[in-house]
Structure formats: structure tokens, C-alpha cells
ROVOTI-749579 format. One record per residue (C-alpha): residue in one letter; x, y, z. Coordinates in steps of 0.02 Angstrom, whole numbers, padded with zeros to 5 digits. Example, Ala and Ser with C-alpha at 12.3 -4.5 7.8 and 13.67 -1.06 7.14 Angstrom:
<code: a xx: 00615 yy: -00225 zz: 00390>
<code: s xx: 00684 yy: -00053 zz: 00357>
# end
This chain:
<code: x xx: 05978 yy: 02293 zz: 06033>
<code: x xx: 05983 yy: 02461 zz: 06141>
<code: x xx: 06062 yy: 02624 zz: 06102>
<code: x xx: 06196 yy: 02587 zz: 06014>
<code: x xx: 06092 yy: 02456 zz: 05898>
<code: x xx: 05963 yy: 02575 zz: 05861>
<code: x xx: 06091 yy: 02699 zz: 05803>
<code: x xx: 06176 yy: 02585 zz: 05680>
<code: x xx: 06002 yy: 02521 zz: 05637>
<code: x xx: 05963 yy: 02725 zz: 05601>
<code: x xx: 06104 yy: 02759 zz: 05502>
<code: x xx: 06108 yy: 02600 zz: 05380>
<code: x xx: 05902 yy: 02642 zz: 05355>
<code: x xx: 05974 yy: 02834 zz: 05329>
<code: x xx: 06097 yy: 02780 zz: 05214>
<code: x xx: 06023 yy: 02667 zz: 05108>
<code: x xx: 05867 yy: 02765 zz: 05079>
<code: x xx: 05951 yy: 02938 zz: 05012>
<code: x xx: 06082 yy: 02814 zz: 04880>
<code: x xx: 05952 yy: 02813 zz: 04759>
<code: x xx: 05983 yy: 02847 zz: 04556>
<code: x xx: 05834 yy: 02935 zz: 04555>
<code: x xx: 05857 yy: 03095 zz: 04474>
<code: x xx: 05768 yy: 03265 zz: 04515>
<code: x xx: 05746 yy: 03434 zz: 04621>
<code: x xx: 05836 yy: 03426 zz: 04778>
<code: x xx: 05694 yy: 03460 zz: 04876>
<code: x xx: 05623 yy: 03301 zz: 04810>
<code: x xx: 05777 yy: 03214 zz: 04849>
<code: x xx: 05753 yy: 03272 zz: 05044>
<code: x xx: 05575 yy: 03220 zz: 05050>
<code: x xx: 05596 yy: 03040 zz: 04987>
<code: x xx: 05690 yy: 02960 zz: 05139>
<code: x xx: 05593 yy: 03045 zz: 05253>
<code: x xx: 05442 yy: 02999 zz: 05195>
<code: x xx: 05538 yy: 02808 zz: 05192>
<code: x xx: 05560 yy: 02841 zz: 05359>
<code: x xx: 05420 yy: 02927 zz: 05417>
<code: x xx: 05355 yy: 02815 zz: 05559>
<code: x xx: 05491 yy: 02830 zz: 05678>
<code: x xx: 05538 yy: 03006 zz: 05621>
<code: x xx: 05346 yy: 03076 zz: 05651>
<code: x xx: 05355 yy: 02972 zz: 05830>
<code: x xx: 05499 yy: 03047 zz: 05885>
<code: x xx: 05443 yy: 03229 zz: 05839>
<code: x xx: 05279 yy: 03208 zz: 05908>
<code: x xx: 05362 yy: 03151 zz: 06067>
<code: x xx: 05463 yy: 03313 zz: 06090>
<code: x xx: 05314 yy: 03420 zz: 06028>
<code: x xx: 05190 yy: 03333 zz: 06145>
<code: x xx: 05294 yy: 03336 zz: 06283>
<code: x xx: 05329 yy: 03496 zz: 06271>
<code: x xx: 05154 yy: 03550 zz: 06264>
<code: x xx: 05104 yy: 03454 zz: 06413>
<code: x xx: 05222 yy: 03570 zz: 06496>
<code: x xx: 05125 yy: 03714 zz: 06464>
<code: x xx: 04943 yy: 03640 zz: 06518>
<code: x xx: 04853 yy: 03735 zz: 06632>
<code: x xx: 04862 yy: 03601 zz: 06777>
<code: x xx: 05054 yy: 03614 zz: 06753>
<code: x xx: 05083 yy: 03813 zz: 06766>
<code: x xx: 05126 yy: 03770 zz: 06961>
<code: x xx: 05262 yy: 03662 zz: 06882>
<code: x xx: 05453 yy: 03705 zz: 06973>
<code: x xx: 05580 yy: 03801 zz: 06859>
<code: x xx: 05566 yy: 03909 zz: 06739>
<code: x xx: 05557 yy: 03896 zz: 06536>
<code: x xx: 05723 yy: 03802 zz: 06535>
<code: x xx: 05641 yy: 03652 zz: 06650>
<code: x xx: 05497 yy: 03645 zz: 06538>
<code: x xx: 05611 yy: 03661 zz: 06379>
<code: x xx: 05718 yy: 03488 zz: 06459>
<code: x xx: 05556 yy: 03390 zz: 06480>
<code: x xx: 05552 yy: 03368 zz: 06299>
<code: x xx: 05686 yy: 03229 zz: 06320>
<code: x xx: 05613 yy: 03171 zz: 06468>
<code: x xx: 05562 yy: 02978 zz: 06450>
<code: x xx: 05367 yy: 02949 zz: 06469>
<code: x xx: 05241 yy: 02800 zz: 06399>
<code: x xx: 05162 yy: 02890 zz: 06298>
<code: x xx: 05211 yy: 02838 zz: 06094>
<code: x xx: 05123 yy: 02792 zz: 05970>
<code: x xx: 05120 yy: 02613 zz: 06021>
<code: x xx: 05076 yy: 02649 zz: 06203>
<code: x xx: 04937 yy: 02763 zz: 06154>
<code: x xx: 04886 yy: 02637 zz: 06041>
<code: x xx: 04873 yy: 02509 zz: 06163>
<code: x xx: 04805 yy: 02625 zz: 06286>
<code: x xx: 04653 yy: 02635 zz: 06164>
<code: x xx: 04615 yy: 02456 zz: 06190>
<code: x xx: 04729 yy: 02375 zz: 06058>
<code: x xx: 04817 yy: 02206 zz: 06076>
<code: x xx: 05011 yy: 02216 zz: 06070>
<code: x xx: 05001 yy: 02090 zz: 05909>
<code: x xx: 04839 yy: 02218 zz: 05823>
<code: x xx: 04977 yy: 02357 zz: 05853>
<code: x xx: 05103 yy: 02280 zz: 05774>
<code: x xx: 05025 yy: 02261 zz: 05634>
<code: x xx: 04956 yy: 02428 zz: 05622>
<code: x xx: 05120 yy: 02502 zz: 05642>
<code: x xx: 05188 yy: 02384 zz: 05495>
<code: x xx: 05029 yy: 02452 zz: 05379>
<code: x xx: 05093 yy: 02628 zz: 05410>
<code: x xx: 05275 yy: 02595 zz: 05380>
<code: x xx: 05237 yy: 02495 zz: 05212>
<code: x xx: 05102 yy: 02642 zz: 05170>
<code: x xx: 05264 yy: 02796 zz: 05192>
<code: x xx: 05356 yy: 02659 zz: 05102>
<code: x xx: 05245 yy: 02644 zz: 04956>
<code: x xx: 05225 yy: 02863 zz: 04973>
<code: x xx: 05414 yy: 02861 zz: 04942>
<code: x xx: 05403 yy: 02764 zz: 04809>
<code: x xx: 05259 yy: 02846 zz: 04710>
<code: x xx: 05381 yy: 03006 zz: 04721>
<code: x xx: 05501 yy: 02921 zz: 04647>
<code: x xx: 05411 yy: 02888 zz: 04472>
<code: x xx: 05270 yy: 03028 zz: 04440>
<code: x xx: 05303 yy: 03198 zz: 04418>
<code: x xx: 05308 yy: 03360 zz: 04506>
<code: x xx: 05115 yy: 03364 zz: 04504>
<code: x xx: 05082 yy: 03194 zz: 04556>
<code: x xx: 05207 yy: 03212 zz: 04685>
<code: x xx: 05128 yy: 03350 zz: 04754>
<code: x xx: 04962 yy: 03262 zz: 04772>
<code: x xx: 05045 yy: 03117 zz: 04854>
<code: x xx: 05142 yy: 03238 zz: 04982>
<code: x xx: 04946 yy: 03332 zz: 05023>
<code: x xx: 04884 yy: 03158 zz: 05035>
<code: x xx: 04995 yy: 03102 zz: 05154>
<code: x xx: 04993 yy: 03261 zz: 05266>
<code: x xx: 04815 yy: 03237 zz: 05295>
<code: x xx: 04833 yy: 03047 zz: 05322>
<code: x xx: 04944 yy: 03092 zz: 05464>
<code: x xx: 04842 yy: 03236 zz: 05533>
<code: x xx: 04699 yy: 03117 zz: 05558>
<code: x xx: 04797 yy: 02978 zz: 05615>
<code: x xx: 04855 yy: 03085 zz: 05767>
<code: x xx: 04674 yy: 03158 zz: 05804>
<code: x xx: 04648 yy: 02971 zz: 05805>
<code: x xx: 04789 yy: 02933 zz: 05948>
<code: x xx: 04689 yy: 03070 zz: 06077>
<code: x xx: 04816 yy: 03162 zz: 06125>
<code: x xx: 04757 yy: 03275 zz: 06266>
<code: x xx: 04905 yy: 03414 zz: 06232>
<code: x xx: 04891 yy: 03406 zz: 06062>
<code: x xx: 04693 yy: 03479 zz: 06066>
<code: x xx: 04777 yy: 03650 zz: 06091>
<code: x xx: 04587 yy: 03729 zz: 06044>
<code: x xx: 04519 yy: 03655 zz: 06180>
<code: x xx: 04652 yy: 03613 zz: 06313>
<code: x xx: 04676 yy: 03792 zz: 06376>
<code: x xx: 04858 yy: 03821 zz: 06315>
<code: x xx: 04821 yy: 03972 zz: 06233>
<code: x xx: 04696 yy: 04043 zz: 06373>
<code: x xx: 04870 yy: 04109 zz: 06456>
<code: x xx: 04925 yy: 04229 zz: 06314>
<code: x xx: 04759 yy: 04323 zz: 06356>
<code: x xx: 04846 yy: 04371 zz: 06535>
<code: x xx: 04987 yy: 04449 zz: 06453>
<code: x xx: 04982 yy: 04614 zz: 06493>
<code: x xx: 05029 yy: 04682 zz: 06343>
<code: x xx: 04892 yy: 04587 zz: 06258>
<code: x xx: 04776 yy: 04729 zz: 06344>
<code: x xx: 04872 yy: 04863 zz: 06299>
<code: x xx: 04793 yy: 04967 zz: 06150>
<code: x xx: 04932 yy: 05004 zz: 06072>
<code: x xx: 04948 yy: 04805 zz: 06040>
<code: x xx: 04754 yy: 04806 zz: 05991>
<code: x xx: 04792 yy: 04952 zz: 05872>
<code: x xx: 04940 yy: 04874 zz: 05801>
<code: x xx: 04848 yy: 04707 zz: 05781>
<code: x xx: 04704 yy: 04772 zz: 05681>
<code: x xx: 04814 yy: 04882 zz: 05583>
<code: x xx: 04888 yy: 04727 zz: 05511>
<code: x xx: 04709 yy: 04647 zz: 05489>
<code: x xx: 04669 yy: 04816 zz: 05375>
<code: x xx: 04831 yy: 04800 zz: 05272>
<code: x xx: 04753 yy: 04616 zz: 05232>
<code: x xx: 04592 yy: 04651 zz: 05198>
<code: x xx: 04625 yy: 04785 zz: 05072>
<code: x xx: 04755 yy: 04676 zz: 05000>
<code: x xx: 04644 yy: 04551 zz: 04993>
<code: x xx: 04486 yy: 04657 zz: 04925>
<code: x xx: 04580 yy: 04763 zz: 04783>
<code: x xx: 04642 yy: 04565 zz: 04714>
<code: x xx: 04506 yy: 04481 zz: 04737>
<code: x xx: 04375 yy: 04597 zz: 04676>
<code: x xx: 04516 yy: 04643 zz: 04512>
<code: x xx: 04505 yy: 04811 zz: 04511>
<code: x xx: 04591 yy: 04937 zz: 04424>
<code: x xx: 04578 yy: 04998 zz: 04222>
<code: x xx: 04782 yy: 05014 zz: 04223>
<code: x xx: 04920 yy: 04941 zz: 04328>
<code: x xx: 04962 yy: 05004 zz: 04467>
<code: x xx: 05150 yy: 05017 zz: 04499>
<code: x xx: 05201 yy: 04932 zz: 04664>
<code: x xx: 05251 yy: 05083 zz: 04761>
<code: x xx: 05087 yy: 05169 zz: 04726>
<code: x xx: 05002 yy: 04988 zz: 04783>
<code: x xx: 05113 yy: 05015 zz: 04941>
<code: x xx: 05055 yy: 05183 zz: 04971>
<code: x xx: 04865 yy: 05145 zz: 04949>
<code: x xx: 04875 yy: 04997 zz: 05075>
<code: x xx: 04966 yy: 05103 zz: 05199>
<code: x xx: 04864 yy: 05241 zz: 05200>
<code: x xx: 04694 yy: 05154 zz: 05190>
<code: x xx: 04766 yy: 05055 zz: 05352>
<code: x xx: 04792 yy: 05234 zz: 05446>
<code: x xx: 04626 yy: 05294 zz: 05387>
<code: x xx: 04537 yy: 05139 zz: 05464>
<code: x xx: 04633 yy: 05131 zz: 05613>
<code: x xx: 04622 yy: 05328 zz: 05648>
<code: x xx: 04428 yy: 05304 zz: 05624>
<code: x xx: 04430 yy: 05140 zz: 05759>
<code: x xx: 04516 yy: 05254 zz: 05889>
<code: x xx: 04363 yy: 05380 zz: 05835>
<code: x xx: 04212 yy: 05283 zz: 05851>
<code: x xx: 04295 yy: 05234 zz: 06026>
<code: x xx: 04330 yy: 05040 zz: 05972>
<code: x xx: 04480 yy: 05025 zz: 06110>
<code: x xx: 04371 yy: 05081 zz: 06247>
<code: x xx: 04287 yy: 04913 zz: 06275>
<code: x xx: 04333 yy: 04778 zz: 06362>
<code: x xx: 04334 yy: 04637 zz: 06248>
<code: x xx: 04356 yy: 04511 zz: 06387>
<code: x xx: 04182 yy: 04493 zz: 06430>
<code: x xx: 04142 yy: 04542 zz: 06239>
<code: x xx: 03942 yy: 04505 zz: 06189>
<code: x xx: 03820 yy: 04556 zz: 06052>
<code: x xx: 03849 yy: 04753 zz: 06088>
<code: x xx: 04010 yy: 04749 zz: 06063>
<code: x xx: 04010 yy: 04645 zz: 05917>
<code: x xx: 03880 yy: 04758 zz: 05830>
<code: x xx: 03999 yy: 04912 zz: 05869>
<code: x xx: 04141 yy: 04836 zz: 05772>
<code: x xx: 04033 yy: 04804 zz: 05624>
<code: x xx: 03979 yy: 04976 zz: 05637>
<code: x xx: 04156 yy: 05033 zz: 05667>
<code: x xx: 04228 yy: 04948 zz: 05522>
<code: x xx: 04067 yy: 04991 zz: 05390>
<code: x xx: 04125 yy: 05184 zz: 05395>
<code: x xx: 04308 yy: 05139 zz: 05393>
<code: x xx: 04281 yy: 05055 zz: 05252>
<code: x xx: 04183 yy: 05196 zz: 05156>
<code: x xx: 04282 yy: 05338 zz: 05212>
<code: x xx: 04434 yy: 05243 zz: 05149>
<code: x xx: 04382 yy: 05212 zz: 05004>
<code: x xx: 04313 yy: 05383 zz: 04963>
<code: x xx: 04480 yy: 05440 zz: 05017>
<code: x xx: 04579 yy: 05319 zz: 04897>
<code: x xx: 04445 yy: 05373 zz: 04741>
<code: x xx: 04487 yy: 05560 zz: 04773>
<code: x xx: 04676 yy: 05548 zz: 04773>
<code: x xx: 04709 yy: 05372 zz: 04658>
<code: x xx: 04585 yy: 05410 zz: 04518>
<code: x xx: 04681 yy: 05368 zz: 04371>
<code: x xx: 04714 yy: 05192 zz: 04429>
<code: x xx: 04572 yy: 05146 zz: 04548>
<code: x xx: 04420 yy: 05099 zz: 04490>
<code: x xx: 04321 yy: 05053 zz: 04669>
<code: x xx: 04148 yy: 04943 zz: 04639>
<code: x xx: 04034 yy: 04886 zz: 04764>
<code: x xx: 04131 yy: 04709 zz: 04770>
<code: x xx: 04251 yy: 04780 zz: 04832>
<code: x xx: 04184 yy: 04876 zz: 04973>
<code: x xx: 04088 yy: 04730 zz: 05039>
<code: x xx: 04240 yy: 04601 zz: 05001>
<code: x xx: 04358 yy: 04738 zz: 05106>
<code: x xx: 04212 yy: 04755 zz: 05245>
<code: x xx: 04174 yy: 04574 zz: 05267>
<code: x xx: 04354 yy: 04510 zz: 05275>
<code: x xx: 04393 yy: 04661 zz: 05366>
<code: x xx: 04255 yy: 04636 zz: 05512>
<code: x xx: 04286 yy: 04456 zz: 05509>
<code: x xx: 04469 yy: 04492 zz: 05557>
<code: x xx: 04457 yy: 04627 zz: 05702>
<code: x xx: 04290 yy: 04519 zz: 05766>
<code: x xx: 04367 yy: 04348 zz: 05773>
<code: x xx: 04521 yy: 04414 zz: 05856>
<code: x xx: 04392 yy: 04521 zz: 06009>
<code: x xx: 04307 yy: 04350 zz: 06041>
<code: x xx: 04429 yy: 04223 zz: 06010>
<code: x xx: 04465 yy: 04235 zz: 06207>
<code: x xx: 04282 yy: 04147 zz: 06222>
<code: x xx: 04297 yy: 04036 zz: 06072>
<code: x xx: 04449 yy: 03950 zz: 06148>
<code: x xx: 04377 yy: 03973 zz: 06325>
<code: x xx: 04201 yy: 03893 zz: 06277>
<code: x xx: 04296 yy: 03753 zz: 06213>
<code: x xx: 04408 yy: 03730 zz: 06354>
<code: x xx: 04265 yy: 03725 zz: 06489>
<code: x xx: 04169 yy: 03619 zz: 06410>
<code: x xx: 04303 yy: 03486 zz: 06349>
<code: x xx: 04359 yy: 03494 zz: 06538>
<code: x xx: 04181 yy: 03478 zz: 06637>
<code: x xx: 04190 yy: 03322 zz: 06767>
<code: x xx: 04117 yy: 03249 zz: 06900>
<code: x xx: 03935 yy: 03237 zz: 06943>
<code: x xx: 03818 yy: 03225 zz: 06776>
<code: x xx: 03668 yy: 03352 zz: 06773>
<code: x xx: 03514 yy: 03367 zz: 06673>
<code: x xx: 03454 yy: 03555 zz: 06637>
<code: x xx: 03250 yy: 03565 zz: 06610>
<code: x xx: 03231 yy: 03739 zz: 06526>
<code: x xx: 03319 yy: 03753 zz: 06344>
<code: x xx: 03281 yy: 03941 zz: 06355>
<code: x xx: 03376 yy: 04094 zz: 06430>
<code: x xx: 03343 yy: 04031 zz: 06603>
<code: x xx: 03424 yy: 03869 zz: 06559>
<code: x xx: 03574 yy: 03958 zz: 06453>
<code: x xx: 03611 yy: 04065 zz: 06595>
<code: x xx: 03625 yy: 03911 zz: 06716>
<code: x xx: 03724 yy: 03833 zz: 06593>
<code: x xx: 03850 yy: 03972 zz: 06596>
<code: x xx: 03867 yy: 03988 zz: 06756>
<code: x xx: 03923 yy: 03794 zz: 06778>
<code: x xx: 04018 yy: 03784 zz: 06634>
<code: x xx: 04126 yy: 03957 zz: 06734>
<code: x xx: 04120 yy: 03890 zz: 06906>
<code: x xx: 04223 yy: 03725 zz: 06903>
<code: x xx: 04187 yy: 03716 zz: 07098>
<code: x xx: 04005 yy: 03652 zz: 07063>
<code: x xx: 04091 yy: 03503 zz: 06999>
<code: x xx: 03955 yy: 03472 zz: 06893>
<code: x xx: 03959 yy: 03397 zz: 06708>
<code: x xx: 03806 yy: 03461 zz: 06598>
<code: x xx: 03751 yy: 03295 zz: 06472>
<code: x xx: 03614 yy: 03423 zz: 06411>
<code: x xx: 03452 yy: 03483 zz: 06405>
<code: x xx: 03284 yy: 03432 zz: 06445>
<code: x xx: 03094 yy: 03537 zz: 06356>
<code: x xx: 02944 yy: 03501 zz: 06329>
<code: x xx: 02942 yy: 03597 zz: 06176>
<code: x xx: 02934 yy: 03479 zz: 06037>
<code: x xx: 03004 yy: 03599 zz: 05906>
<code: x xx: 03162 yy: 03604 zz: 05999>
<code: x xx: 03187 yy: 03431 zz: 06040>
<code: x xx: 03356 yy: 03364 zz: 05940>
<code: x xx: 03428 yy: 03552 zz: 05932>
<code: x xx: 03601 yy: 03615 zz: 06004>
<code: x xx: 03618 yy: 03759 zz: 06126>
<code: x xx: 03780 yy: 03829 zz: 06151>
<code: x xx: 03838 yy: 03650 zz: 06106>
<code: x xx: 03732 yy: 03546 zz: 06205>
<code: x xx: 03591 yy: 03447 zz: 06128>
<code: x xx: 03401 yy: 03455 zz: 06189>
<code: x xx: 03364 yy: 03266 zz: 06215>
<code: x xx: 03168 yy: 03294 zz: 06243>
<code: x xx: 03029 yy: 03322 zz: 06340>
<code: x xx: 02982 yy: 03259 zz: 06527>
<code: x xx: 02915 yy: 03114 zz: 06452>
<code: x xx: 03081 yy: 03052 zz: 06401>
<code: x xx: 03155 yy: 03101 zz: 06606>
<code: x xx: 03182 yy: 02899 zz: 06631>
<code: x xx: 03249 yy: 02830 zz: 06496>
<code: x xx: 03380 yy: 02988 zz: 06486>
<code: x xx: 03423 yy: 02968 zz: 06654>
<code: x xx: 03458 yy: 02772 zz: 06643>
<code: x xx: 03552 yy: 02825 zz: 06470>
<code: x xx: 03668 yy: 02965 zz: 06557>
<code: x xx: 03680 yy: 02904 zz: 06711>
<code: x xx: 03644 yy: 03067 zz: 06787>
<code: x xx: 03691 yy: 03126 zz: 06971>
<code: x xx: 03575 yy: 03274 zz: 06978>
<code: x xx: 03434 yy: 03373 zz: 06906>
<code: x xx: 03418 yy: 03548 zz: 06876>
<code: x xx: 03254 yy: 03672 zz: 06838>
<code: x xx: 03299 yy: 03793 zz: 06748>
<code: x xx: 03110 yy: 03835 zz: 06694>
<code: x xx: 02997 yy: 03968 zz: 06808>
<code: x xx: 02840 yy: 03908 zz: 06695>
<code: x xx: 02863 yy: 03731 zz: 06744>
<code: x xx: 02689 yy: 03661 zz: 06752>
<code: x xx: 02644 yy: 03602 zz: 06923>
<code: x xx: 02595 yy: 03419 zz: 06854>
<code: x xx: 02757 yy: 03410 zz: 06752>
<code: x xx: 02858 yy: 03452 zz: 06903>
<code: x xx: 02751 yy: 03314 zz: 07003>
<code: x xx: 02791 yy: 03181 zz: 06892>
<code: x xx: 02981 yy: 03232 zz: 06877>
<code: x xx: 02974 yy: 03257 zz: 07077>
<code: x xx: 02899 yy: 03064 zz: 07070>
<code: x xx: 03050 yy: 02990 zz: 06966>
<code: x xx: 03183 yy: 03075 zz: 07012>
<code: x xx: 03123 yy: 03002 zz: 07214>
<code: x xx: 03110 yy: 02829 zz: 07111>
<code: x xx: 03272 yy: 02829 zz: 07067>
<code: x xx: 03352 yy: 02915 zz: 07209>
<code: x xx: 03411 yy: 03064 zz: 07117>
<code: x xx: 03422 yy: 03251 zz: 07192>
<code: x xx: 03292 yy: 03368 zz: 07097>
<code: x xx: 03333 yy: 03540 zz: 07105>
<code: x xx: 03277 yy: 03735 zz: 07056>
<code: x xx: 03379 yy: 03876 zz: 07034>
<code: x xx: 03308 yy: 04018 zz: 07108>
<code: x xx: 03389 yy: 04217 zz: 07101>
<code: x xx: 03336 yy: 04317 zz: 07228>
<code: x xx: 03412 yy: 04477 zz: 07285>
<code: x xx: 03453 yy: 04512 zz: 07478>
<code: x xx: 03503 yy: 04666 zz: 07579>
<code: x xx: 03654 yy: 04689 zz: 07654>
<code: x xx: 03636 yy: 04761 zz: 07826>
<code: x xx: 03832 yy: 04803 zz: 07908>
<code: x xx: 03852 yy: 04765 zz: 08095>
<code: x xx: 03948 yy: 04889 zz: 08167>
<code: x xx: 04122 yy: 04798 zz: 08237>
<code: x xx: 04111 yy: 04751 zz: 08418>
<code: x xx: 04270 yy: 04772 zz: 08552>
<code: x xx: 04324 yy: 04676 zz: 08674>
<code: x xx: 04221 yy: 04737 zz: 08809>
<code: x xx: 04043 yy: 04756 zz: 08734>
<code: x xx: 04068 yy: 04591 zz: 08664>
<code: x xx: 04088 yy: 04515 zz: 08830>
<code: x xx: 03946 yy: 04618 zz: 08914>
<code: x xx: 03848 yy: 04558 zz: 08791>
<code: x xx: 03904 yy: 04375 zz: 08826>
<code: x xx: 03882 yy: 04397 zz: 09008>
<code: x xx: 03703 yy: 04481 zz: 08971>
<code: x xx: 03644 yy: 04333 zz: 08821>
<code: x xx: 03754 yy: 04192 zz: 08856>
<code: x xx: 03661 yy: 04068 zz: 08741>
<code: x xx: 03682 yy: 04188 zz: 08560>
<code: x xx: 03847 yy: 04178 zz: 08459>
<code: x xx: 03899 yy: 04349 zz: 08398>
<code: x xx: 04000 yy: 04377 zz: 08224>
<code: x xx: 04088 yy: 04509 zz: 08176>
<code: x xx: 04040 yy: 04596 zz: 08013>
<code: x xx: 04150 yy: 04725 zz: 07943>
# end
């Protein structure tokens, strides 16, 4: 057995599963062996995809060479298969085994089933098995296939011409050309056919209407970087009376064919705002995501589930140097307990502060809370000491900057001479 054994071994499998007398599309006749063969095939493309990936991670943009380099570390060897991972996950080598044979006899049987049902049935049992395999790899954890949540994406946002608003305006002038497509056949409107150029024409010009009135209600002005509620609420605005002036526009010059209803407007301003919103804060989607699936080191309980505590959270989730690892909150407010903020679950009040830091194992505690009641903060002061863990507030204050006029050479050594016991620094 080595390379030239598993090549033979390839081709024979290869071979014998495509001579088959069963008769059909040739489409079908494609899928069949490689659903036969579907273990080692999906290994070996999830190697090269994986691999490939990992090249791209965030903790590997430092990596030497260029795209080529990380283009050649796809065939780069690394322990990182299907069987490794498996075993890596606490498996037995025999358990593995025999999980890998219950996969190879299940594409087996998947081949087979194609073989005798229909087109319809086949198509079920081609869905079925794409979802079998799509939770069998979220089962394997691999880190660089998460790409939601492992920050390969966060670089496109860099790109300059991702800022550009010529690429915004181009961007949301394909999201209108959808969401009128979408709202004219979804909503069925129309009391006669309309020919396909005349379709054409409608789409296109609804598109220019919207995007001329974006570049009006100054949509591109914003920076949708640090995007919030404002901004969101000036997009929904933006696209409400792009969506009526369109369509009074399209009523006024397409009146024998269109026949606009309310369903429609909403249908073309819901998919429509859904479109230009998701794409102004998918930046934070995939950068909330990435923080938090990233957060290490020392664990820290937050008392304050309210702004206060929100804010805090923010600002460690931002500033990896705190090296701090939020396991959640901590309020006294009992209609809270057992809700998620911003992803993080509120675990109780004070009264739970032991057990929760027994069951975390947490490093740290953090007030978040300026109404903290001075016998609450006693008996969290008293058990935190019990247990030897740090109890903190955070605390904002603002301070004045006062700018010390540079010193030379020679005052600064008069001064020395004069005050030999105070250091001086230079402020500029």
C-alpha cells in the first residue's frame, strides 16, 4: 500500500462503479459513483478547501508570499482529516473506524436508491444527503470552515473599493432590480402580459428612480462602518419614498399593463430595505460573531444587564488586549434573569454570585451597575475576598488635558540642578 496502491485501488473503485446497466439522464449517471464514492472524494475536497481557508485566517495574514503561497498550501500535508479530527474529538481509532464504515455503506446505499426510483425520488435522496453531509462537517469543528464567525470575510471590508460609493451605488442598484423583480411576481400583478422588453424597461428604470432618490435623501453620506439605529432608520426612510415615487412613476407611464396594489408596495419595500440594510450592517453581524467566537483568557462576570453593562460589554468584546472572556451577566432583576443580551445570557441575581462562580470558574468580576445597593455590593465584596477573586467597578470620568510646554536642554538641567529629587517629562 502507498501511492501507487491507492491509485490502482482509485481507479478499479472508479471503474467498476460507472459500468453499471443502469439506464438514465447523464447527469444521473455522474452522480451515482460519486455518491459510491463519496467518503474519500468529500475528504479530499474538504482537505483542499479547508486548507485553503486556513490560509486566509486572520492570525495568518502575516503569512510569507503572496496568493500563489497560499494557493500551494492546499496540497500541503497536515493531520487534520476526517479521521484525525475525529479522533481529535475524543474517539477511539476502532469507534472511528467504524464510523467511517457507517458512512461509506450509507453513500453506498444513496447510490443505490438512485439507481431504482425515479427522477423525484432521486432528487429527495440527493437533498437528503446534502444535508447529511452539511451537518456531519459542522459536527467535525472545523475552525476555518465557520467562515461567519472566523473573521475571513472581516478583510473584504478594508478593500478600498468596498468604500467607494460608486460600489455602494452599484450594489444597491442590483438589490432594487431584485426587489422589484421579486415584488411584481410575487404579489402577481398585472391585468395583461407584459412583453419581456417592456418587463426589462420597468425594472431598469424603477432601479434608477430608487437609486437617484438614495443619492437624494443623502444615503452615501454615512459611514456605515460604525452603522447604529440612526442610520438604520434613514435607510428605511430612504427606501419608503423610493418605493412610492417609483411606483407612481411606473403607474403614470405603464398603465395599460400595471396594475400596482398595496402588496406590492410593501412586498417591494420590505425586500427592498431588507437588502440595502443587511448589506450596511453585515460588517457588525460578521464582526459580532467573530469577537465573540474568539474571546480568551481570563473569565469575567458583568453585574449590570442594562446599558451600563452593554456598554462594558462592548468595549471588551473590541479591545482583545483586556484579555478578558465575558461567561455573562449577573441582575438582581428577576424579570430578566434567563434572558440574552447581545448574546450573552443573564444567569441571576447576587444571590446566585457563588454557585456561578464555582460553575464558570471565573477570574474576575466586573460592576457594571451605578445603583448597586451598598449591602449587595458588601456581600459580593465578602465572596468574591472568600474566594480570592478580584472585584471590580468601571468608572468614566472625564479629565483635562493641561500641555507642558517642551523643555531644552538647558532649562531642563537648571531645573535639575535647582530640584534634583523631581523627574521631569516632556509633554508635547
Amino acid at each position: 500500500m502507498g501511492d501507487s496502491g491507492s491509485l490502482l485501488i482509485g481507479f478499479l473503485l472508479a471503474v467498476i462503479s460507472i459500468h453499471t446497466e443502469t439506464k438514465g439522464s447523464t447527469a444521473f449517471a455522474l452522480v451515482v459513483p460519486l455518491l459510491a464514492l463519496g467518503l474519500p472524494i468529500m475528504d479530499t475536497t474538504l482537505a483542499m478547501i479547508r486548507r485553503l481557508l486556513f490560509s486566509l485566517l486572520p492570525e495568518q495574514r502575516n503569512m510569507s508570499g503572496g496568493m500563489l503561497t497560499k494557493v500551494h498550501s492546499m496540497f500541503l500535508p497536515d493531520r487534520k482529516h476526517i479521521h484525525h479530527q475525529l479522533i481529535s474529538l475524543g474517539l477511539s481509532h476502532r469507534n472511528v473506524v467504524l464510523v467511517l464504515y457507517c458512512v461509506s455503506f450509507l453513500f453506498g446505499i444513496g447510490a443505490f436508491a438512485v439507481t431504482i426510483v425515479n427522477t423525484a425520488w432521486a432528487s429527495f435522496v440527493f437533498a437528503a444527503v446534502g444535508i447529511a453531509m452539511f451537518i456531519g462537517v459542522r459536527q467535525l469543528q472545523y475552525k476555518e470552515m465557520a467562515i461567519l464567525s472566523n473573521g475571513i470575510l472581516l478583510p473584504l471590508y478594508e478593500w478600498p473599493l468596498v468604500r467607494q460609493r460608486f460600489f455602494q451605488g452599484f450594489l444597491d442598484l442590483a438589490f432594487s432590480a431584485i426587489s422589484c423583480a421579486l415584488a411584481f411576481s410575487l404579489t402577481k400583478t398585472g391585468s395583461l402580459p407584459i412583453p419581456s422588453d417592456e418587463a426589462l424597461m420597468i425594472v431598469t428604470v424603477i432601479s434608477g428612480i430608487q437609486i437617484a432618490i438614495f443619492f437624494a435623501t443623502g444615503l452615501y453620506d454615512n459611514s456605515f462602518r460604525y452603522a447604529g439605529i440612526g442610520e438604520f432608520l434613514q435607510v428605511a426612510k430612504a427606501c419608503l419614498i423610493a418605493v412610492i415615487v417609483g411606483g407612481c412613476i411606473v403607474l403614470a407611464l405603464w398603465q395599460p399593463w400595471m396594475n400596482i396594489t398595496a402588496a406590492t408596495v410593501l412586498t417591494d419595500f420590505y425586500i427592498l430595505t431588507s437588502l440595502v440594510a443587511g448589506s450596511r450592517m453585515s460588517f457588525h453581524i460578521l464582526n459580532f460573531f467573530f469577537e465573540r467566537k474568539n474571546t480568551s483568557g481570563y473569565n469575567v462576570l458583568i453585574y449590570g444587564a442594562r446599558a451600563n453593562g452593554i456598554l462594558l460589554l462592548n468595549h471588551i468584546l473590541h479591545n482583545k488586549q483586556l484579555n478578558y472572556n465575558p461567561v455573562g451577566f449577573l441582575d438582581d432583576d428577576p424579570s430578566l434573569e434567563g434572558k440574552r443580551i447581545s448574546g450573552y445570557t443573564v444567569l441571576g441575581g447576587h444571590w446566585f454570585l457563588k454557585r456561578l462562580l464555582k460553575k464558570y470558574s471565573v477570574n474576575e468580576i466586573l460592576i457594571a451597575c451605578d445603583t448597586m445597593k451598598p449591602e449587595v455590593l458588601r456581600r459580593a465584596k465578602k465572596i468574591a475576598d472568600e474566594m480570592h477573586i478580584p472585584i471590580r467597578k468601571r468608572t468614566i470620568f472625564f479629565e483635562e488635558i493641561e500641555l507642558t510646554p517642551a523643555l531644552t536642554g538647558r532649562k531642563r538641567k537648571v531645573l535639575e540642578q535647582l530640584e534634583p529629587n523631581v523627574t521631569l517629562s516632556q509633554s508635547q
